[in-house]
C-alpha positions in Angstrom: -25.2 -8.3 6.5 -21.4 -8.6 6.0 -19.1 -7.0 9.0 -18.0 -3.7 8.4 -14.1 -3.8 8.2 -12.6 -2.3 11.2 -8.8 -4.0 11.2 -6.1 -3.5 8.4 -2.3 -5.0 8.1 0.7 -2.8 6.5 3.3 -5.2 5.5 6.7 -3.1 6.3 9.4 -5.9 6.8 10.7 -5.6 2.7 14.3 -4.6 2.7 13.6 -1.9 -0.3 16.5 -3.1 -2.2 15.3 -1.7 -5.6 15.6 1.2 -3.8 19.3 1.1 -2.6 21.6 2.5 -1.2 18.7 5.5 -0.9 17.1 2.1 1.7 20.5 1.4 3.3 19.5 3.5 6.4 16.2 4.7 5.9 13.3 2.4 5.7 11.5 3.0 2.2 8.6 3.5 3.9 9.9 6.6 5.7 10.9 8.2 2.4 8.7 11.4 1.9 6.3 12.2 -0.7 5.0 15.5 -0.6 5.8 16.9 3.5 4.4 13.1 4.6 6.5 9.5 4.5 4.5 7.2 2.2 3.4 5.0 5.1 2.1 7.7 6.4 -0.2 8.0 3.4 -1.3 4.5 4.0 -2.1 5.4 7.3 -4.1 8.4 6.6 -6.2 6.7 4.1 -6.9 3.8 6.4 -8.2 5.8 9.4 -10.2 7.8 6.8 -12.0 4.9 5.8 -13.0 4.1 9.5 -10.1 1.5 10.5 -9.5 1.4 14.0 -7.1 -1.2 14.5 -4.0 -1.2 12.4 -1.1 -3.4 12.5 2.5 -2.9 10.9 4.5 -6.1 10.1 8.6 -5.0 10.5 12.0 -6.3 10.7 15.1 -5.3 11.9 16.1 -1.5 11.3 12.5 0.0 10.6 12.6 1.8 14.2 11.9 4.8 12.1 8.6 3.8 11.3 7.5 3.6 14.9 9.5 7.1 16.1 7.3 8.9 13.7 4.1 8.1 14.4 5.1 7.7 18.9 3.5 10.8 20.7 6.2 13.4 21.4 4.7 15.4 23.7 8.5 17.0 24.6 9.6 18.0 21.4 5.7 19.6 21.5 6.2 21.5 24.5 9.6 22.9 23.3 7.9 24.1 20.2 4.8 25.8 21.6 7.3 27.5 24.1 9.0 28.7 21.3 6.1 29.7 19.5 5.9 27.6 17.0 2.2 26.6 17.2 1.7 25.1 13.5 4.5 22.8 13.5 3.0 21.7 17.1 0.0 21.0 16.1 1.8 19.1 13.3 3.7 16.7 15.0 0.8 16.4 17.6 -1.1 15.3 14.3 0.9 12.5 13.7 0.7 11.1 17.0 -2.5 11.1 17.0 -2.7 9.2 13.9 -1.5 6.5 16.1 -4.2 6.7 18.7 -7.0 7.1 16.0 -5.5 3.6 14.0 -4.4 1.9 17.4 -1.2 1.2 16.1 0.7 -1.8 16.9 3.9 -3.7 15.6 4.8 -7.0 14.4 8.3 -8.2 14.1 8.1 -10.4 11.0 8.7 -14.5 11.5 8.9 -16.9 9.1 9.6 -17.6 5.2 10.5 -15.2 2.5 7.6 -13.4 0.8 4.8 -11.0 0.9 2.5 -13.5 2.5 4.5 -14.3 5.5 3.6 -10.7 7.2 0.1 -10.8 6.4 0.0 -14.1 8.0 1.9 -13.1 11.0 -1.0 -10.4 11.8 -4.0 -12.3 10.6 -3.6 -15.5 12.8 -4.3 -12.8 15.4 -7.8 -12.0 14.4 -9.8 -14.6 14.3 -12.9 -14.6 11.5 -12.8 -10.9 10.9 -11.7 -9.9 7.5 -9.1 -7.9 7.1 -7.6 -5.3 5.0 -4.2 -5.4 3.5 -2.5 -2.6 2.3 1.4 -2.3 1.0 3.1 1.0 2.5 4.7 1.9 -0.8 2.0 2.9 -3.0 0.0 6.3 -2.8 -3.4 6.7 -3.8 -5.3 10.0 -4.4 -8.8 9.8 -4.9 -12.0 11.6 -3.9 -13.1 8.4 -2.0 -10.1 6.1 -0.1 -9.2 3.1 -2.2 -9.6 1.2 1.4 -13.4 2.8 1.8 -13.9 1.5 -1.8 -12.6 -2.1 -1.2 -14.7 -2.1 2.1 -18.2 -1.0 0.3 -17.3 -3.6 -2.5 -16.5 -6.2 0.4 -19.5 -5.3 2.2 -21.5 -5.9 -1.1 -20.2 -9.5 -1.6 -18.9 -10.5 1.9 -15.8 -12.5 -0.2 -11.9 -11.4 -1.1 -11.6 -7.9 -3.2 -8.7 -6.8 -4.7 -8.1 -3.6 -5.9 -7.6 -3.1 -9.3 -6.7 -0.4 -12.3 -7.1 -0.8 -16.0 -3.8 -0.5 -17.6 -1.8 -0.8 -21.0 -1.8 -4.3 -21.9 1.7 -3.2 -23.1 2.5 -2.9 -19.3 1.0 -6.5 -18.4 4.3 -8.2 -17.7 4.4 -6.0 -14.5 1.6 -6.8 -12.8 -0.9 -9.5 -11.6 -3.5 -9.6 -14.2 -7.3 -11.3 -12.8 -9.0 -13.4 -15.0 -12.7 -11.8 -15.1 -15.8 -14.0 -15.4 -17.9 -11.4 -14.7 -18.6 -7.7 -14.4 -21.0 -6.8 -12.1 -21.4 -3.0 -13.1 -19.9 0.0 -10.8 -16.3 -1.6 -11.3 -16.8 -4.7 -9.1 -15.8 -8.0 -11.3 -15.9 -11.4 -10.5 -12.5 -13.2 -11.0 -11.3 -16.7 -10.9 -7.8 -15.4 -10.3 -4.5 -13.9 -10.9 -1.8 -14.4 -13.8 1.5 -13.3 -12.4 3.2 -10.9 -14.5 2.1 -12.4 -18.3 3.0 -11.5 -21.7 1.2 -8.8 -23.2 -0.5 -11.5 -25.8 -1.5 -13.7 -22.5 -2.8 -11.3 -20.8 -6.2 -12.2 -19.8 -7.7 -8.6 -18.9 -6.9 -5.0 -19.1 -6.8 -4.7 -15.3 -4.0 -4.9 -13.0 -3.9 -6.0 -9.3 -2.4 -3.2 -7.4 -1.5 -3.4 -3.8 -5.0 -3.3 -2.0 -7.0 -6.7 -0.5 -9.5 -7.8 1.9 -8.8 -11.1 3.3 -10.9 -13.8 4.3 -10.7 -16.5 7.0 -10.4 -18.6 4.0 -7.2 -16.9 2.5 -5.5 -16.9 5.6 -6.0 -20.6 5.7 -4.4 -21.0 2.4 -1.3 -19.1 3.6 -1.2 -21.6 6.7 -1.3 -24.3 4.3 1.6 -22.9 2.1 3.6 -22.1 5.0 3.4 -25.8 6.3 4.0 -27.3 3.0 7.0 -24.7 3.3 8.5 -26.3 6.5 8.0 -29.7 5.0 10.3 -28.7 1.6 12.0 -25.3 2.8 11.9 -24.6 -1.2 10.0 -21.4 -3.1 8.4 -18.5 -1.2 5.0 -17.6 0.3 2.5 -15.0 -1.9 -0.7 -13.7 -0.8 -1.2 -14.0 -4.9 -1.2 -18.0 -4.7 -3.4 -18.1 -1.7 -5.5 -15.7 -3.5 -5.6 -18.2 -6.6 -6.2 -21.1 -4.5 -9.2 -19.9 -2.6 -10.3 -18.9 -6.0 -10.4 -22.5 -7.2 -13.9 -23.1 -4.9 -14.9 -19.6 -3.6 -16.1 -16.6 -4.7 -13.3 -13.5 -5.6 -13.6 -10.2 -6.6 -11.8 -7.3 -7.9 -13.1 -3.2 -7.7 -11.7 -1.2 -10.3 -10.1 1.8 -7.9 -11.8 5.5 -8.7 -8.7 7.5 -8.2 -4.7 7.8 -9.4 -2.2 5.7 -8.5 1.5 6.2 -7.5 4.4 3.5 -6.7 7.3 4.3 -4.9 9.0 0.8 -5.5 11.8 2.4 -7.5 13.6 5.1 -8.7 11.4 6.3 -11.7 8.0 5.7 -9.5 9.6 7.1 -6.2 10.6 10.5 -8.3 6.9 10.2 -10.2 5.4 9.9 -7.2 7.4 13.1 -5.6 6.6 15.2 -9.0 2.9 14.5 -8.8 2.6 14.8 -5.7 4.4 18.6 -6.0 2.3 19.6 -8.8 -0.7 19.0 -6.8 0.5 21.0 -3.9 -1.4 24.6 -4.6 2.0 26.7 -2.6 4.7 24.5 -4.5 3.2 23.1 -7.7 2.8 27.1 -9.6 6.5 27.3 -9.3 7.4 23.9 -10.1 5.9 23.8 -13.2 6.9 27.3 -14.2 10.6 25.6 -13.4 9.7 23.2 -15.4 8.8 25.1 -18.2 12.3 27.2 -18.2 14.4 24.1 -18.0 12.3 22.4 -21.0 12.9 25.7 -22.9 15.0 26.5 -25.9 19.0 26.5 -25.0 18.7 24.3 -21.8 20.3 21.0 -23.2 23.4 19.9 -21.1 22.3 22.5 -18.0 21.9 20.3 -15.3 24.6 19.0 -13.4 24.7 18.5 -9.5 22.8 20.4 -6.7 
């Protein structure tokens, strides 16, 4: 019997420069979609797939992050007093979305790349696995991706990564596994990753999108890469390559994720994300479209201009 996955990592140290200057003050994490910041998605999805012990990897200048989800019992009080009970229990929400996860906060150390964070946590937990999951992506689906990856993990007690089918057109984007075998209910067996190949090279219709559970055995790689790093102080250090490397003698998987998927990574995805998101909401989304329909209407080209 596998353990059941209790501790996550959100690596938030990136400096969102796709993003810029929208990321020069305001950590692209904190950026809203819908009436939420998209780490607080993350969050959410995390503590409803049972995680109790969530850490957040930052750098300089993402205070933010941890303002939002601190207890303010003051700003509480001064709304219940003024009889504002919904946004109190609101905010009071939020904090306690830090209690529920156990929040805690990592300043990031070490190399450039999307490993380094995950290492930083993960030396910290000894032969637990561990999920990782990147604050800039938003996931709506009837089931958690995390509580997916954790029932697929729990099935094969070795790495998952999530994964979507996609446009081969669209393969020079992501991480695309190489499957050796599908297992039925989504769950493949890979021998690894190509990093953003042709569409012609690609060697699946699946993409690798932003959800992991970690091993003692992948956390060993990024050890390994990080010492080799300190030996040459050349390239950076990817969770991908230790992913590939532990491939080479262990057992991966990927689950194909039951749900949709929004980025927030840059512009287009950000305002993709927002617009789904909006549509969704039953109060907003009748009037947005109905906007929508009388700005896509006959005599509308060149309206526009600034708001």
């Amino acid at each position: 019997m596998t353990t059941t996955i209790r501790r996550a990592i959100i690596p938030a140290a990136g400096l969102g420069s796709r993003l810029l200057p929208l990321t020069k003050a305001t950590p692209k994490e904190m950026l809203p979609v819908g009436d939420k910041p998209v780490i607080e998605h993350t969050v959410r999805e995390l503590v409803a797939s049972g995680v109790t012990d969530i850490t957040i990897v930052v750098s300089g200048g993402k205070s933010l992050i941890q303002d939002h989800f601190r207890p303010n019992p003051a700003l509480v009080e001064q709304l219940r007093a003024d009889g504002k009970n919904d946004y109190a229990d609101a905010v009071e929400e939020v904090g306690e979305l830090s209690r529920a996860g156990h929040i805690t906060y990592l300043d990031q150390h070490g190399p450039y790349g999307n490993g380094t964070p995950v290492l930083n946590a993960a030396r910290h937990f000894g032969d637990e696995p561990v999920l990782v999951l990147w604050p800039d992506d938003v996931f709506v689906a009837r089931i958690p991706r995390a509580q997916q990856l954790t029932k697929a993990y729990e099935a094969v007690g070795s790495p998952v990564l999530a994964l979507m089918p996609m446009d081969p057109a669209d393969a020079r984007r992501y991480g695309v596994p190489v499957v050796q075998e599908d297992q039925g209910a989504g769950l493949l067996r890979i021998s690894g990753l190509v990093e953003k190949p042709e569409p012609q090279d690609a060697p699946s219709a699946y993409a690798a999108i932003g959800g992991y559970v970690i091993t003692p055995g992948i956390v060993e790689e990024l050890r390994e890469q990080t010492r080799r790093w300190y030996e040459h102080r050349s390239g950076e250090i990817y969770l991908t390559d230790a992913i590939n490397a532990h491939a080479g003698a262990h057992p991966v998987y990927g689950q194909v994720i039951q749900g949709s998927w929004y980025d927030t990574g840059d512009p287009l995805a950000y305002l993709t994300a927002q617009f789904a998101s909006a549509l969704a909401d039953p109060e907003y989304g009748p009037h947005l479209r109905r906007l929508a329909r009388e700005l896509s209407g006959p005599g509308t080209e060149g309206r526009g201009g600034g708001v």
